[in-house]
N, C-alpha and C positions, 0 to 999 in steps of 0.2 A: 567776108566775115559773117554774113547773116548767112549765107549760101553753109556753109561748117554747119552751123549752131541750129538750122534747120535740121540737118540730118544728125548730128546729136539727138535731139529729139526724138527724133522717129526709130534710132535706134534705141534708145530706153525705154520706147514704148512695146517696143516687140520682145525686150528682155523679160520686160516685168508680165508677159503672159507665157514665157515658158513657166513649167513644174521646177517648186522649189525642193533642191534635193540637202537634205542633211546627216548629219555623221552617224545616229543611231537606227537599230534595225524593226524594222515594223510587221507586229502580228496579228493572226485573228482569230476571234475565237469559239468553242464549242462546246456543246451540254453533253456529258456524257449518259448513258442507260446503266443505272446497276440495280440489278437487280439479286435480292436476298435468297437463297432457300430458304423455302417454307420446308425447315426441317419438322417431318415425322419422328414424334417420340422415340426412345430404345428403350428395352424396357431389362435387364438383367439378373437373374434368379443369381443371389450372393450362397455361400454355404452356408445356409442355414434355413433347414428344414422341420419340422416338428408335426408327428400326429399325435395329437392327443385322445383320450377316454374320455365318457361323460360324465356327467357330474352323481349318475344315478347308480352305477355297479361297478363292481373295482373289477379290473381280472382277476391272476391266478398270482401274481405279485403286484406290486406300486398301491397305487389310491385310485380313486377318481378323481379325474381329472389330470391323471400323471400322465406321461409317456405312454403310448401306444404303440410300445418296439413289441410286444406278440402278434399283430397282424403280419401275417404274409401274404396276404393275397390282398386284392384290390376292392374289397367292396367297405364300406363305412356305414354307421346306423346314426341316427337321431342324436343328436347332439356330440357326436364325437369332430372332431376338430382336425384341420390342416392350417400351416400357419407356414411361410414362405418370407424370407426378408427379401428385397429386392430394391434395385440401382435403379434409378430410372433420369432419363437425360435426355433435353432440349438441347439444341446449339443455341437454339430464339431466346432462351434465356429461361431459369426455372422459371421464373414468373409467368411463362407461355404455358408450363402444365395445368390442364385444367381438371384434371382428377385422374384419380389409379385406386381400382377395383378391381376383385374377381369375379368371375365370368363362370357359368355354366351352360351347354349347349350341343349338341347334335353332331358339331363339324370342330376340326380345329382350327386357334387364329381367333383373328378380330370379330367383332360384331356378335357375339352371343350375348346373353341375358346376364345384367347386371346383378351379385348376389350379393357382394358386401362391398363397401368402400374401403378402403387400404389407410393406414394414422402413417402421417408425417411425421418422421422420427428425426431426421438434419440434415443439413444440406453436405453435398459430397464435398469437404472441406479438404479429404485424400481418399482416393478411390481402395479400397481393399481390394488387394488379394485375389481372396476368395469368388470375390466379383467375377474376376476373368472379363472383365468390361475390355473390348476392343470393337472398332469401326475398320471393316478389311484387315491390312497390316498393322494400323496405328493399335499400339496396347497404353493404355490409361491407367494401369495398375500405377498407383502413386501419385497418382496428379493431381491436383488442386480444381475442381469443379464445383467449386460454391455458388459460381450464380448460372449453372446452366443443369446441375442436377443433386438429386440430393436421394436422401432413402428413407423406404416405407416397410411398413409392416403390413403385411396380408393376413386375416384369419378368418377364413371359411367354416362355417360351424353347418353339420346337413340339418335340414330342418325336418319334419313332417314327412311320411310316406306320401299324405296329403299332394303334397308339394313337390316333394322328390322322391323317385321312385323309378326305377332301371339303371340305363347306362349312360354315361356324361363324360364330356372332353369337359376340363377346368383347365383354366391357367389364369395367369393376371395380366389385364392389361392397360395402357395410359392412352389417354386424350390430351390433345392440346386446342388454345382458341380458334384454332385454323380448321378443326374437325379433323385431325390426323390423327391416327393410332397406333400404337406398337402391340406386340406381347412376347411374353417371355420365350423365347425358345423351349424351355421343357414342358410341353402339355401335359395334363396327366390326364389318363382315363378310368373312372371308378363308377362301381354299380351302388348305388346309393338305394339305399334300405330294403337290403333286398329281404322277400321272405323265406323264412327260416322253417321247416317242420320235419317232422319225426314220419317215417312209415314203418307198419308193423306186420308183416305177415305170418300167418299163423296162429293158433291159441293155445291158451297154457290152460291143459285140459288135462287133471288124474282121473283114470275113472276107475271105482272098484277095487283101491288101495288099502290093503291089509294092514292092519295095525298091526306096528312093531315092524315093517318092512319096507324096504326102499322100491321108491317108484320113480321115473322118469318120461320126462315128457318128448311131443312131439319138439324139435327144434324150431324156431323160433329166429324172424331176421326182422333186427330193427334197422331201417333206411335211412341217410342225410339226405332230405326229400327237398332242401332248400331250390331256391330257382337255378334253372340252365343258367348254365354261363358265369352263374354269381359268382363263383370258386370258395363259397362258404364253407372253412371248417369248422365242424362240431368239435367239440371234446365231449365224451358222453359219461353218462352216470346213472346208476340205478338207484331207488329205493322204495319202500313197502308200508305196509300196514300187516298189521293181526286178521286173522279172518274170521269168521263168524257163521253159524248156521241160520241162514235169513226164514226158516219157515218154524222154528218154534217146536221145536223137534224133543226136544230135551238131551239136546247135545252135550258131550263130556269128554273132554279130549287134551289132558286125560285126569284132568279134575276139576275143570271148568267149562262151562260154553265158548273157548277162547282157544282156537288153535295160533299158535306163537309164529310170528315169523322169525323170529330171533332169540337161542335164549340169554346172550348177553349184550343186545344191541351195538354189536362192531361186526365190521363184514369178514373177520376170523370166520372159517369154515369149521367152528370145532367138530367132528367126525371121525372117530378109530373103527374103522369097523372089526378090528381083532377084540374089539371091547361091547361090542351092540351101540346102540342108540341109547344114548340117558336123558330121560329128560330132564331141563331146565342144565345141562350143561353143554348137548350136543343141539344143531343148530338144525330145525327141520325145514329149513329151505335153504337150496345153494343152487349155482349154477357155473356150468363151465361155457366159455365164451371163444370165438376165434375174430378175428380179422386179420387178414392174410397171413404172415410168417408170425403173425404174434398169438399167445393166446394166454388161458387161465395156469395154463399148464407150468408157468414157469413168475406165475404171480404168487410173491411172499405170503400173502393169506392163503393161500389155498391149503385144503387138505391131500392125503395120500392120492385121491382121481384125479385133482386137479382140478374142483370145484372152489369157489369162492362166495363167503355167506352175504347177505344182503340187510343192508343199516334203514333203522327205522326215518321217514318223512314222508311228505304231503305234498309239499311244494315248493318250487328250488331255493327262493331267497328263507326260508323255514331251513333249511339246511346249512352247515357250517362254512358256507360259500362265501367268508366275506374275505376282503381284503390280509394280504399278509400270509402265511404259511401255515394253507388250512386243506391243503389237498395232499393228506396221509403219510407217507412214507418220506417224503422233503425232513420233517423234522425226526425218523425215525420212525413216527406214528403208522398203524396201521389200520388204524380204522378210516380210511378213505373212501368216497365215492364211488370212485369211478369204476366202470366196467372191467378194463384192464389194465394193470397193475405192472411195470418193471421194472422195479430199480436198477437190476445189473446195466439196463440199457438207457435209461435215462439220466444216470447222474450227471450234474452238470447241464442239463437240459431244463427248461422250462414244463413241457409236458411229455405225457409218456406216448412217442410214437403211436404205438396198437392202438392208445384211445381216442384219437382222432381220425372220424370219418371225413371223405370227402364229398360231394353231391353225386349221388347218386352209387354211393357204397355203403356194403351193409355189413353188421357183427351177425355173425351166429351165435344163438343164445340156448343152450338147453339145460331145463332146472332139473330137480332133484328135489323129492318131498321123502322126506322118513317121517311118516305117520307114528307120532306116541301110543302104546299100549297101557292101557284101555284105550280107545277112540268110540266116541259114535256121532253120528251126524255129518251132513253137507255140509261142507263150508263152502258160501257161496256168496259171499260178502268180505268185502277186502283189494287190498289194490298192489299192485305191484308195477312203479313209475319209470319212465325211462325219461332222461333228461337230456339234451342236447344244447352244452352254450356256446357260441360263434367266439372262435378265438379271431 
C-alpha cells in the first residue's frame, strides 16, 4: 500500500511539469509602418479668364477698367490686369495650403517671384466643370472637396516699367506646410511694358509754292518703332495746327498772317479742282497715305486724288479720344482721326485693318498744300502730329 501511493506521487509530480494545453488559439503581435504622402499641391486654371484696361484711358469701345478683348498680341502696360479663377487641392487637407499666388519670372513652373497673393473665395463643396480637375484617370468633375480644396481668385495688375519691363512667364501657383508646390498647367508669356514710339523719315518740305497752285511733297514714312519682339500694335492718327510766318515778314495768306490748316476743321478733303481752290471752303492741306493693300484711295473722306484733309489738335487725350463711339465713321461721322479710313472693309470690326501698324511697319504719307491767292510769307511755324496708340 505505501509501495502504490509512493508512485502516485511521483507521478503527479512529473504531470504537473508538463505545458498546460487549452481549447483556445494564441497570437502575437506587431506594429505596423504607414506612412502618409506628403501630397504636393494641384493647382487648376477653372474657365474663367479676364484682361482687363486701366483705370486711366478707355480704348476704342468699353471703359476703363472694362474688358480688354482688343488686345491680340501679348504685351500689357501699367495697370492693366489678368485675373484667372483657379482649383487648387491638397489630399493633406485644405488646411495644409499655405498660400496661392501669382508668380512672374524667367523660366516656367514653380519657384519664380512672388507678385500678388490670390483671395480665398470657397471651399470646393462640388468641383466644376469647367475646372477639368483630374489626377491621371480619376475625373473630380462633381465631387465634393470641402476639406481638401477650395477656390481662389488671381488678379495680376503690371506695375511700373520701374519694376516690370520685357518678357515674363506668369502663372499661379500654391504652397503647402510641407514646402511643396504646384502650378497651373497654362503658363502665359507677356512683354510687360514694353516701349512704344513713332519713326519718321523724311521731311515735309514745300519750297517755292506759287500762290493759287498745288504743291506736293517729298513722301513721308511714319514707323511702329515699338521694341523687337513686343508685337505692339499701333492704330495711328494724324493731327495739325495753323502755320505761321516766324520771322515777322508781314505775311498775308491770304488775308492774315495765318496760313489754315483746315478750312472747316474735319478731315473732309474739300477739293474740286474743276472749280479752283476757294478759300475758307477748300482745305489747303491734305494727304494721301498707303500701307500695304490699303490706302487713302478708297477712304470715305477723300477727294477726287484720293487725299484726305487733316483735323485740328496738339495732343492725343486733347483729342476726341475718349471712351464710347468717337473714332468717325462707326456712327456715320466722318470726321475721324485716323490715317486710314475704310468702312466698306471694316464693318462689324473694331478697327480699320490699314490703320494698324505692326513693329517695324511703315504708312506712306504724301501731303498736298494749295497755297491761297494772295499769299506771302514763310510759314515756318506750326506742327503736323502723328499719333500711335497700342491696341
Amino acid at each position: 500500500m505505501k509501495k502504490l501511493l509512493g508512485v502516485f506521487i511521483i507521478a503527479s509530480i512529473v504531470f504537473s511539469l508538463m505545458p498546460v494545453v487549452f481549447a483556445t488559439s494564441v497570437g502575437i503581435g506587431t506594429t505596423p509602418t504607414i506612412e502618409t504622402e506628403d501630397f504636393a499641391p494641384m493647382v487648376w486654371m477653372c474657365d474663367d479668364r479676364l484682361v482687363s484696361d486701366d483705370n486711366v484711358q478707355a480704348g476704342r469701345f468699353g471703359d476703363v477698367g472694362s474688358e480688354l478683348f482688343e488686345r491680340v498680341n501679348n504685351y500689357a502696360f501699367e495697370g492693366e490686369q489678368i485675373e484667372w479663377s483657379v482649383l487648387v487641392m491638397d489630399k493633406n487637407g485644405i488646411e495644409k495650403i499655405e498660400d496661392v499666388f501669382a508668380t512672374i519670372g524667367d523660366s516656367q513652373g514653380a519657384g519664380n517671384d512672388i507678385e500678388v497673393n490670390c483671395v480665398f473665395d470657397r471651399v470646393a463643396d462640388r468641383v466644376d466643370e469647367e475646372c477639368n480637375a483630374r489626377i491621371l484617370e480619376e475625373d473630380l468633375t462633381g465631387d465634393d472637396l470641402s476639406d481638401v480644396a477650395g477656390y481662389y481668385t488671381c488678379t495680376f495688375t503690371v506695375e511700373t516699367p520701374e519694376s516690370m519691363y520685357g518678357e515674363f512667364w506668369i502663372t499661379v501657383e500654391a504652397t503647402d506646410l510641407d514646402g511643396l508646390s504646384g502650378t497651373m498647367d497654362e503658363n502665359e508669356f507677356w512683354f510687360l511694358n514694353p516701349i512704344i514710339a513713332l519713326g519718321i523719315t523724311g521731311a515735309l518740305t514745300f519750297e517755292d509754292v506759287r500762290p493759287g497752285a498745288l504743291s506736293y511733297s517729298d513722301t513721308m514714312l511714319v514707323e511702329n518703332d515699338a521694341d523687337e519682339g513686343s508685337g505692339v500694335l499701333l492704330d495711328m492718327f494724324i493731327s495739325g495746327t495753323d502755320f505761321y510766318d516766324g520771322s515777322s515778314s508781314g505775311a498775308k495768306c491770304p488775308s492774315t498772317n495765318q496760313l489754315l490748316l483746315s478750312s472747316d476743321g474735319d478731315s473732309d478733303c474739300d477739293y474740286d479742282p474743276s472749280n479752283g481752290f476757294t478759300a475758307g471752303s477748300d482745305d489747303p492741306f491734305c494727304y494721301y497715305a498707303t500701307h500695304g493693300a490699303y490706302s487713302t484711295q478708297d477712304d470715305g473722306r477723300n477727294d477726287v486724288e484720293g487725299y484726305v484733309g487733316i483735323n485740328y489738335g496738339t495732343s492725343f487725350n486733347a483729342l476726341p479720344f475718349g471712351s464710347g463711339n468717337w473714332y468717325g465713321t462707326f456712327n456715320g461721322d466722318t470726321t475721324g482721326y485716323e490715317i486710314i479710313q475704310d468702312p466698306s472693309i471694316a464693318a462689324g470690326l473694331i478697327y480699320f485693318p490699314g490703320n494698324v501698324v505692326s513693329p517695324g511697319s511703315e504708312m506712306a504719307l504724301t501731303f498736298r498744300l494749295f497755297l491761297p491767292e494772295p499769299c506771302n510769307g514763310d510759314f515756318d511755324t506750326g506742327s503736323i502730329f502723328f499719333w500711335g496708340e497700342a491696341i
